[in-house]
KOLDRENKE-43760 format. One record per residue (C-alpha): residue number from 1; x, y, z. Coordinates in nm, 4 decimals. Layout:
% KOLDRENKE-43760
(node NUM,(X,Y,Z)),
...
//
This chain:
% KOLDRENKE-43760
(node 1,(11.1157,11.8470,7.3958)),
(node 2,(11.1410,11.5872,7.6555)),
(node 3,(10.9727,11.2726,7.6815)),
(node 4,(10.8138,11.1325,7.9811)),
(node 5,(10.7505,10.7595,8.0411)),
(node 6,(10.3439,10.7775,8.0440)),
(node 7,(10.3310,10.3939,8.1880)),
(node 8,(10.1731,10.3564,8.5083)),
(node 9,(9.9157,10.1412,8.6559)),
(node 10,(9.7331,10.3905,8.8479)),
(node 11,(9.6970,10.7486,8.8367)),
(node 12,(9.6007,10.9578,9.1327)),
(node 13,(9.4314,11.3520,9.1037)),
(node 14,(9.5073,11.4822,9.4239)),
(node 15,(9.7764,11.4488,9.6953)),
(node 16,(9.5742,11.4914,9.9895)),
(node 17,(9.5625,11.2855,10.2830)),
(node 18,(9.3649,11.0280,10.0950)),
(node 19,(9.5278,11.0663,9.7725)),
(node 20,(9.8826,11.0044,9.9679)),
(node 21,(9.7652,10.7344,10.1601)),
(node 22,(9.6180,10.5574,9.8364)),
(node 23,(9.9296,10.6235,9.6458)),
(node 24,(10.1509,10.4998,9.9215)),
(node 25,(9.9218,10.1483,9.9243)),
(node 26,(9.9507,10.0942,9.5858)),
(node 27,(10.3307,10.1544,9.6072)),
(node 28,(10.3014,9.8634,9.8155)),
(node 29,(10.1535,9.6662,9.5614)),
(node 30,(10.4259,9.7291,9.3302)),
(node 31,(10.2209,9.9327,9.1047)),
(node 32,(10.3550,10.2424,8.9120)),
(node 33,(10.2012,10.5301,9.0288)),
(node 34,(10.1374,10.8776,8.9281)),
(node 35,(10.0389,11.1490,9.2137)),
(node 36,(9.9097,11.4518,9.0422)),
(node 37,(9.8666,11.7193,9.2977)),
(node 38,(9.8929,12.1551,9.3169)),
(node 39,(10.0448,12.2237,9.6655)),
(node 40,(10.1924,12.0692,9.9659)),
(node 41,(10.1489,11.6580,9.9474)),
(node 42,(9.8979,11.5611,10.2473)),
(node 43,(9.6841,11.8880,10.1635)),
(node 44,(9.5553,12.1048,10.4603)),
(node 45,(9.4675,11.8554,10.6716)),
(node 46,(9.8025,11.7060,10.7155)),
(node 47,(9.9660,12.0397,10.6980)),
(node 48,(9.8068,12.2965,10.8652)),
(node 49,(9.4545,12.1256,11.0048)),
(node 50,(9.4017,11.8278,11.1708)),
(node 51,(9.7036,11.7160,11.2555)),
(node 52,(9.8938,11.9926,11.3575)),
(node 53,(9.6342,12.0903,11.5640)),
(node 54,(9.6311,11.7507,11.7244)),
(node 55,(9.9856,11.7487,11.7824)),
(node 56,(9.9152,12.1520,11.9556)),
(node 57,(9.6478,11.9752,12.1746)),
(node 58,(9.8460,11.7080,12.2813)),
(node 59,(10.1554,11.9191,12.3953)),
(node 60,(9.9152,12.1048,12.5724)),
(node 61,(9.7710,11.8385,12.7604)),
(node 62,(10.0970,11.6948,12.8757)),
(node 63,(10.2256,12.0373,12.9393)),
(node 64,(10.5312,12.0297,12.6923)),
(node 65,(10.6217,12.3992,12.5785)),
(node 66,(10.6105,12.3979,12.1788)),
(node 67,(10.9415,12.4639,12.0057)),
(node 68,(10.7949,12.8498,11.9754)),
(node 69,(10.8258,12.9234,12.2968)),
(node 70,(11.1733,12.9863,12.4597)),
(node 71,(11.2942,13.0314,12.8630)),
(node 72,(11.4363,13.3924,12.8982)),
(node 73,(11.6865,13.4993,13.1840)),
(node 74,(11.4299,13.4496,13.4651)),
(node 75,(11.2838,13.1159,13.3202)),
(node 76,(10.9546,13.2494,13.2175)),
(node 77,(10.8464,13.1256,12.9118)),
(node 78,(10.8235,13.3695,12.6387)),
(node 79,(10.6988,13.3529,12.2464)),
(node 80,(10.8739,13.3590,11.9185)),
(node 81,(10.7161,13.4159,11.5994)),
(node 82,(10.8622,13.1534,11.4556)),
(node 83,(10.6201,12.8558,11.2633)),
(node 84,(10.5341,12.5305,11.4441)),
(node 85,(10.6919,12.2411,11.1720)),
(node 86,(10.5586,11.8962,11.2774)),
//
């Protein structure tokens, strides 16, 4: 069996946005840190919510074409199925 160094100063359930951010400040502090997390690191909201959707909204509002939609032959603008990575 392998052994794991169990020394840290802090450890963290949960690798949401706030468990991220509060891992990354105590980084910062030069403290050992443990993340413990099931999933993507940011969680939903930094994934798929809040700021994807912000990103959506602001490429909207400035009128930039995402990166799944693509000119055809006669310039119109036309949609892929491929997913939006931010």
């Amino acid at each position: 069996m392998k052994r794991f160094d169990m020394d840290y100063d802090i450890v963290i359930i949960g690798g949401g946005s706030a468990g991220f951010s509060a891992a990354i400040e105590a980084r910062k502090l030069n403290a050992k840190v443990l993340l413990i997390n099931d999933g993507l690191i940011g969680g939903t909201c930094v994934n798929v919510g809040c700021v994807p959707s912000k990103y959506l909204l602001k490429m909207a509002e400035i009128g930039k074409p995402s990166e799944n939609n693509r000119e055809n032959e006669e310039g119109k603008i036309r949609r892929t199925r491929r997913i939006l990575r931010v």
